[in-house]
N, C-alpha and C positions, 0 to 999 in steps of 0.2 A: 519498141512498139511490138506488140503480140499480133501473133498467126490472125489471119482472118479480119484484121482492120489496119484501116489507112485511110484518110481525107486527103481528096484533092480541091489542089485551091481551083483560079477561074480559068488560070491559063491549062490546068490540066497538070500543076508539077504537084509533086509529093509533097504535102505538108507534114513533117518527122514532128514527133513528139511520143510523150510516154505518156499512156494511159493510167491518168491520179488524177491528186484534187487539180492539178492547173494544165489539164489535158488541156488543149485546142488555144491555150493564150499567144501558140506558133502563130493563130493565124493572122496572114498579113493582110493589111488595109484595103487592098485591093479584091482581094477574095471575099468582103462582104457588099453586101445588095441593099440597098437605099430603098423604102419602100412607101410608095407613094399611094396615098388615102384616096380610096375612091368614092366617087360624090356620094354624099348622106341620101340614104333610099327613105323617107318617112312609112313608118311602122305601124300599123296600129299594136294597142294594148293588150295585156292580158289582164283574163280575169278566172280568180280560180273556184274552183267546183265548189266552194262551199256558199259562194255569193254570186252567180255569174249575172244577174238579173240587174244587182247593186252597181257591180262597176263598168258593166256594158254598158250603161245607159250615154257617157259621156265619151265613150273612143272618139280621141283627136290622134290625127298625125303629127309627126313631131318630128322636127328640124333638127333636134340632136342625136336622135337616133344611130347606135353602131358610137357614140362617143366614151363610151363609157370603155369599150373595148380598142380604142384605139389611144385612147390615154393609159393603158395596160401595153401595149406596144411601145409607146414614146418610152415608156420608164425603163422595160427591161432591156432596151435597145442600151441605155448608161453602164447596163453591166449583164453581158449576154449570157445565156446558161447553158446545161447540155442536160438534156433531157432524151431517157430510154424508153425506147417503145418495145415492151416486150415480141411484140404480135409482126417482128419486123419485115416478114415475108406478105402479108397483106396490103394490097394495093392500098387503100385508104391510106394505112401506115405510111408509105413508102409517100403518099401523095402529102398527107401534113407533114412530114419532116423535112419534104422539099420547101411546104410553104412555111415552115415554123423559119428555116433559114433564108429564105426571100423576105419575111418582114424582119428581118435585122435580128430576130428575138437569140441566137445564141446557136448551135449545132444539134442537131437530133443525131441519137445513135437507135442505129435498127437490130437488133438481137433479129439473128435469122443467116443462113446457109448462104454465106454471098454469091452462089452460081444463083439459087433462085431469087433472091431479092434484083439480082442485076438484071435477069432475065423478064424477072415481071417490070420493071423501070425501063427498057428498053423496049419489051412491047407494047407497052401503055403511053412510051413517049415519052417519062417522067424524065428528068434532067437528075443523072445520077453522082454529080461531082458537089460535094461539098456535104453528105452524108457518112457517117461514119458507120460500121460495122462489123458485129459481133457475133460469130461463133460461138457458143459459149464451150462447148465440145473443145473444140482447138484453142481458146481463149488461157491463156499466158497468166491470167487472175484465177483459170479456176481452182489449183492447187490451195491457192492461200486460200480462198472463199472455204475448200472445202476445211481447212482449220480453222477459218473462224465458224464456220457452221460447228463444228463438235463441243466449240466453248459456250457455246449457248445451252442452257440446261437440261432443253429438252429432247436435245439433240445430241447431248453426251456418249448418248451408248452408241450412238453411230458409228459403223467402222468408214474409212477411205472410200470405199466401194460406192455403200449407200448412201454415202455425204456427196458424191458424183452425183450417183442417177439423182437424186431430188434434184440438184442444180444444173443438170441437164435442161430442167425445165425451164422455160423463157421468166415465169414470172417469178420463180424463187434464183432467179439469175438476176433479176433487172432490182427484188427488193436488197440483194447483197450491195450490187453497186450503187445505190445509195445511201446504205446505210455507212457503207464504207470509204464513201468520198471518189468513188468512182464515175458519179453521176449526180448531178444535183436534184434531179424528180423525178421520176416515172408517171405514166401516161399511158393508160392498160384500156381494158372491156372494148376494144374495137369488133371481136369475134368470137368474146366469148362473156358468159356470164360473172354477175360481180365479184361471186365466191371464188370462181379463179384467181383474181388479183387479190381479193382480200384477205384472204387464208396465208399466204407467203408474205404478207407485209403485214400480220398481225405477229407471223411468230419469230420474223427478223428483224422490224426496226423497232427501235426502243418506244413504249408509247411518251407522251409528252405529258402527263400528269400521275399521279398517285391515282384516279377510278380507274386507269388502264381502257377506258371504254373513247371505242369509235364513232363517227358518225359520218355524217356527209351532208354537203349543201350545192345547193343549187344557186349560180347568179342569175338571174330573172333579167335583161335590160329588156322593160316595158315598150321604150318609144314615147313614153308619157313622161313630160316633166313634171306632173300633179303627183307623180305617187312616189314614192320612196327616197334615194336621195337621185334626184335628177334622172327618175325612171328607171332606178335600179334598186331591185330589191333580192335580200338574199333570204332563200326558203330551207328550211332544213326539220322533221331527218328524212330525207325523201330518198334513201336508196341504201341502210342498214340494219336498222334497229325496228322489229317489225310490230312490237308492243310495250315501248318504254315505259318505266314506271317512275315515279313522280322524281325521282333523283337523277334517272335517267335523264329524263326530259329538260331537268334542271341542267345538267351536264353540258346536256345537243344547246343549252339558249347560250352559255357559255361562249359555247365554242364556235358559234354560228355569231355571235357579236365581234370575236375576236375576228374573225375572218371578216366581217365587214368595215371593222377599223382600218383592218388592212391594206384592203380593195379600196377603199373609197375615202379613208379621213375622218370621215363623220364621224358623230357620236353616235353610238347604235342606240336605234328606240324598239326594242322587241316587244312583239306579240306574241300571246301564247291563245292561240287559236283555239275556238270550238264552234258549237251552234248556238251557243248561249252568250249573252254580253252580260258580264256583272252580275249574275243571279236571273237571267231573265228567265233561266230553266235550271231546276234544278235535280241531278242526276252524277252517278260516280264519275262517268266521263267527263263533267264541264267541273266538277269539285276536283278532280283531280288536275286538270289545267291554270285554277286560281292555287293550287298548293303548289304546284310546281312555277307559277312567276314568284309566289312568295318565296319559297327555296330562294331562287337564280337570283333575287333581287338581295335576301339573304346575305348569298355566298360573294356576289359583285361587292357588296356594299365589304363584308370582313377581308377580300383584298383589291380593297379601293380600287376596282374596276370602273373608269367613266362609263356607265349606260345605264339605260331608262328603260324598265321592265312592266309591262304590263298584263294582265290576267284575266278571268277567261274572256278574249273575245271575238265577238263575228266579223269575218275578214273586212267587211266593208267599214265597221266602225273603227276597225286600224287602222285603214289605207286612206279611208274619204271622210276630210273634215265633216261635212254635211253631215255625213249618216253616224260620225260620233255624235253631233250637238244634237242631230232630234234622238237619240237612243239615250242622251244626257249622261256621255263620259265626258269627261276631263283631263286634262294631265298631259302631259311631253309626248305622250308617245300615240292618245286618241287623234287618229285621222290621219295620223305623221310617221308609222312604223314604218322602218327600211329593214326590219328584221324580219319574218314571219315563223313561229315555231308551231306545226301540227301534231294532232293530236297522235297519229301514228303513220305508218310506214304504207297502210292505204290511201289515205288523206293527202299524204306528201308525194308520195310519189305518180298518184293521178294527177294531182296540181301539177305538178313540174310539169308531166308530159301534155297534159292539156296547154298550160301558157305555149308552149312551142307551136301547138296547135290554129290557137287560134292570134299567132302572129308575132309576138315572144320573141326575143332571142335565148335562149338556154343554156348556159355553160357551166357544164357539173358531169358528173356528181365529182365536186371538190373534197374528199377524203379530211378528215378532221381527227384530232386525240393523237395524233403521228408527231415525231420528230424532224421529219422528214416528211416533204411535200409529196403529192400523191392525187392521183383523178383517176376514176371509173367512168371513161364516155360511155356513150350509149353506142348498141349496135345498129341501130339507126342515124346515129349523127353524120352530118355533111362533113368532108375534108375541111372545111373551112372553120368548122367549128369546133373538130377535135384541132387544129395547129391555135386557137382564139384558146382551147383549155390550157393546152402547152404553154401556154404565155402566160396563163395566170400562174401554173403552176412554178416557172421560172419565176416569177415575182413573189411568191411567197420563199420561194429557196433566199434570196436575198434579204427577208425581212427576218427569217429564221436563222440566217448568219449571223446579220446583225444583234439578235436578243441573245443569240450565242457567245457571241465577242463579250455583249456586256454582260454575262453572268459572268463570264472568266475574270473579268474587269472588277469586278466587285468579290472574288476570291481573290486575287490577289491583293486589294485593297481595300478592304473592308470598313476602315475609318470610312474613306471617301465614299464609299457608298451608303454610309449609313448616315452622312452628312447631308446627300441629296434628301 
């Protein structure tokens, strides 16, 4: 085990292990925490800035409310993660990694100077045994980090020195150890802005398609079982792309369905949001939102992607049966969308923060187009709902193993897979 990290179990003993893919499988049964579900608080809804008139009108409390995120806990609890926080010297940090491991979800590791991490956990109270952490300065990884940093292309002319000071840095530290199986997700923007994390996790982990393009979504749980799939809807690109163009956008509906399949099972039914429903105005903005569902529906349909793509329309005739049938849409996805795609990076990103606002739960910005799992909380977010990101984002590490196994599975077998 390297300088600068060690986990202790509950009684206090040293739990040894080597820092890789199956760091922390040491830990014994006793050193985890059982976490019990505290009663459902009913929520009201959100409604977002483009219709707030349309979907205000019917806020109900809702009894399942907080379910949708606590069914994200039961699953990652079958198979627990380790998840970096670059930012590990910040309270908040120090405070969701305590509770990412209180709800069972898997070990957070804190990137940060462990006199000061201990010291802020000591005077804040925080219960500091069963967090792990990393120097990355003293860290036993960063030699090899700094030789795979030089193999990457853009970083070839680097000498030792300057392949150091970059990795010095918390967030071009936390994108190597995912990339390289040192960590299963990373979990950044606690204290600083998005470009911070996104910049080191654009030019270290491999993207996940041939556009090489990112994006980010937001989980919305409404409180409303009327809207999405059981009051959960996923909003996206509400915290990267600040003026997508119609390929783009096709890209984010993508990628924003995939992550709802994910999360939730359902069949994703997207929206590609504007001010206009079907022609009811016509203008570049609302013609470029029915070109980009036609794209996405397109590109689903040539690799037979399950989901139902819909074009330009106004939020409420997404989300509420009613106001599709007097607007007179039709289709899978009028009144029934659990997707929602905005028109740009204004639009998305004031919805996101407004739904929180006015009673919302929020968990995002969920990083998308990556190999590797990945979240931008907000600097605003409560402890409680950056360790609610950590859980998702342990949960997509799992789902991205899995589609891993089976590409492998079907290079080595290729009849059989081309039999399915």
């Amino acid at each position: 085990m390297g300088p600068g990290f060690r986990v202790l179990g509950a009684g206090g003993e040293l739990l040894r292990g080597r820092l890789g893919p199956r760091v922390y499988d040491t830990l014994s049964a006793r050193s985890r925490v059982a976490f019990r579900a505290k009663p459902t608080v009913p929520r009201f809804g959100f409604a977002c800035c483009l219709s707030l008139a349309a979907i205000s009108d019917t806020l109900l409390p809702s009894a399942q409310a907080m379910e949708f995120i606590e069914s994200v806990f039961r699953r990652l609890r079958r198979h627990p993660k380790r998840i970096v926080f670059p930012e590990g010297e910040n309270l908040r940090a120090i405070q969701a990694g305590r509770r990412f491991y209180e709800l069972g979800c898997g070990v957070p590791i804190l990137l940060g100077r462990r006199a000061v991490v201990e010291e802020v956990a000591r005077r804040e109270k925080v219960p500091f045994d069963h967090l792990g952490v990393i120097n990355p300065e003293n860290s036993a990884d960063l030699p090899d980090f700094c030789r795979f940093l030089e193999t990457l292309e853009r970083y070839k002319k680097l000498g030792l020195s300057d392949a150091r000071e970059l990795l010095l840095n918390p967030n071009y530290y936390a994108a190597m150890m995912v990339q390289y199986g040192r960590a299963d997700g990373v979990v950044g923007g606690i204290e600083s802005p998005t470009a911070a994390l996104l910049r080191p996790l654009l030019r270290v982990v491999k993207p996940s398609d041939a556009q090489h393009l990112v994006s980010s979504c937001l989980i919305v749980d409404t409180g409303r079982t009327d809207l999405g799939h059981h009051g959960v809807v996923v909003m996206a690109d509400c915290g990267v792309i600040p003026s997508p163009d119609v390929e783009q956008l096709a890209a984010v509906a993508l990628q924003a369905a995939h992550l709802c399949r994910q999360l939730t099972g359902e069949i994703p039914r997207v929206a590609m949001l504007s001010y206009s429903t079907k022609g009811s105005a016509v203008a570049p903005g609302t013609e470029k939102m029915a070109a980009a569902a036609a794209l996405a529906r397109q590109q689903a349909q040539a690799r037979h992607l399950e989901m139902e793509i819909d074009g330009e329309l106004q939020i409420d005739a997404a989300l509420l049966p009613v106001a599709a049938r007097n607007k007179g849409v039709t289709g899978p996805v009028a009144g029934r969308a659990n997707v929602l795609i905005f028109p740009d990076l204004n639009s998305g990103h004031t919805a996101g923060k407004l739904a929180g606002l006015l009673g919302s739960q929020a968990y995002g910005q969920i990083l998308t187009g990556l190999t590797k799992p990945a979240a931008d909380v907000s600097r605003s977010d409560t402890v409680e709902t950056i360790a609610a990101v950590a859980a998702i984002v342990g949960l997509q590490a799992i789902e991205m193993r899995r589609l891993q196994e089976m590409a492998e599975e079907e290079k080595r077998n290729p009849a059989r897979a081309a039999a399915r």
